[in-house]
RORO-988489 format. One record per residue (C-alpha): chain; x, y, z; residue number from 1; residue in one letter. Coordinates in steps of 0.5 Angstrom, whole numbers, plus 500, padded with zeros to 3 digits. Layout:
BEGIN
+----+------+-------+-----+-----+----+
! ch ! east ! north !  up !   i ! aa !
+----+------+-------+-----+-----+----+
!  A !    X !     Y !   Z ! NUM !  A !
...
+----+------+-------+-----+-----+----+
This chain:
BEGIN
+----+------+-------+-----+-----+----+
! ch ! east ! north !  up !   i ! aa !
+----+------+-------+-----+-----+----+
!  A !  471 !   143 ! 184 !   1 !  X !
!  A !  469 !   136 ! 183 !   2 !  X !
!  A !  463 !   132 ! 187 !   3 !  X !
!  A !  466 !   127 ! 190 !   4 !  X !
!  A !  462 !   121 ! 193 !   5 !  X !
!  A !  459 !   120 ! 199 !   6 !  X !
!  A !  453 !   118 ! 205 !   7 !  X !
!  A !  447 !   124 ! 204 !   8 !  X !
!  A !  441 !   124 ! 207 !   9 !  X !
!  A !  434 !   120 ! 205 !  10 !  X !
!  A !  430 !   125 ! 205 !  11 !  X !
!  A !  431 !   132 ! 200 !  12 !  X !
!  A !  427 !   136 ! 206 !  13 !  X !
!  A !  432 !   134 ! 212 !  14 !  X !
!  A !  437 !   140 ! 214 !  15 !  X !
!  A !  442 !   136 ! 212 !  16 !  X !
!  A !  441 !   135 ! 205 !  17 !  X !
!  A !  447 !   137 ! 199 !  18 !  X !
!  A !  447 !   138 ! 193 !  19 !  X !
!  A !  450 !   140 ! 187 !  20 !  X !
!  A !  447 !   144 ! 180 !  21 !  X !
!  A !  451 !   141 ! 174 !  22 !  X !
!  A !  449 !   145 ! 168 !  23 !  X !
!  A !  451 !   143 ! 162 !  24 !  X !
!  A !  458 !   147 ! 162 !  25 !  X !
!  A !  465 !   148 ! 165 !  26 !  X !
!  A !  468 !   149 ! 172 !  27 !  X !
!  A !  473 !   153 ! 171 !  28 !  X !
!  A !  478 !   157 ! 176 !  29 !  X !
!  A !  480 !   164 ! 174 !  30 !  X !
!  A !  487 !   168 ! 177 !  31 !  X !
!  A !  489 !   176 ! 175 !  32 !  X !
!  A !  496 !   176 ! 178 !  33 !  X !
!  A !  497 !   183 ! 177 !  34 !  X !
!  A !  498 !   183 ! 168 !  35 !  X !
!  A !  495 !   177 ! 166 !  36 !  X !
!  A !  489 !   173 ! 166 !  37 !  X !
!  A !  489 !   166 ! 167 !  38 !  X !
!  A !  482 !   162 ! 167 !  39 !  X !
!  A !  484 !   154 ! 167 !  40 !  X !
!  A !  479 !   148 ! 168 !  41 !  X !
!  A !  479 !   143 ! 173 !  42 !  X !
!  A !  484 !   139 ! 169 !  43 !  X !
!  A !  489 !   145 ! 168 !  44 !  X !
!  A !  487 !   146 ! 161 !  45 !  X !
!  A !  488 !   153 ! 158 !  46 !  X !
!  A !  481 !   156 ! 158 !  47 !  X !
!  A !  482 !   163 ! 154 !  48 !  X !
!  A !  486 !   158 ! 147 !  49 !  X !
!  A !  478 !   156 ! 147 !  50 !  X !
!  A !  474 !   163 ! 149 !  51 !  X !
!  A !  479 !   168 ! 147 !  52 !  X !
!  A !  474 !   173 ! 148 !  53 !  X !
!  A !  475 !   173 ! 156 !  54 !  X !
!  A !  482 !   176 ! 155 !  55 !  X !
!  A !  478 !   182 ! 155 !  56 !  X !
!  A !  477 !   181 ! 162 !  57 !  X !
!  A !  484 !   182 ! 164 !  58 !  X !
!  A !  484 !   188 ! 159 !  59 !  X !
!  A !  479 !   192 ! 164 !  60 !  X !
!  A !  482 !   190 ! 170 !  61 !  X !
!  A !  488 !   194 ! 174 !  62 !  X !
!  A !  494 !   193 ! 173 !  63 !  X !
!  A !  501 !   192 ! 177 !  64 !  X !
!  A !  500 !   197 ! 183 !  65 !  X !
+----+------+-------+-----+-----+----+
């Protein structure tokens, strides 16, 4: 989930050219197991303690098949 350093091209119209936006933000990764929704950042903090309000999320999906 991190850039990480390397040889880009010169010039921004090569085909070649990478990039990453970086809003002012978080990367995070979510998982739904079935009955729980975890949405940890890339250093494996707890994101819903920060945003309870994405627990919701979890609410509206299916549950255990």
């Amino acid at each position: 989930m991190k850039a990480t350093p390397g040889t880009l091209p010169t010039q921004a119209d090569d085909a070649e050219f990478a990039f990453e936006f970086k809003w002012d933000g978080f990367r995070a990764l979510t998982s739904w197991d079935g009955s729980k929704l975890a949405v940890k950042s890339r250093n494996d903090l707890d994101l819903l303690a920060r945003f309870p309000e994405l627990a919701r999320i979890g609410e509206a999906l299916p549950g255990p098949g």
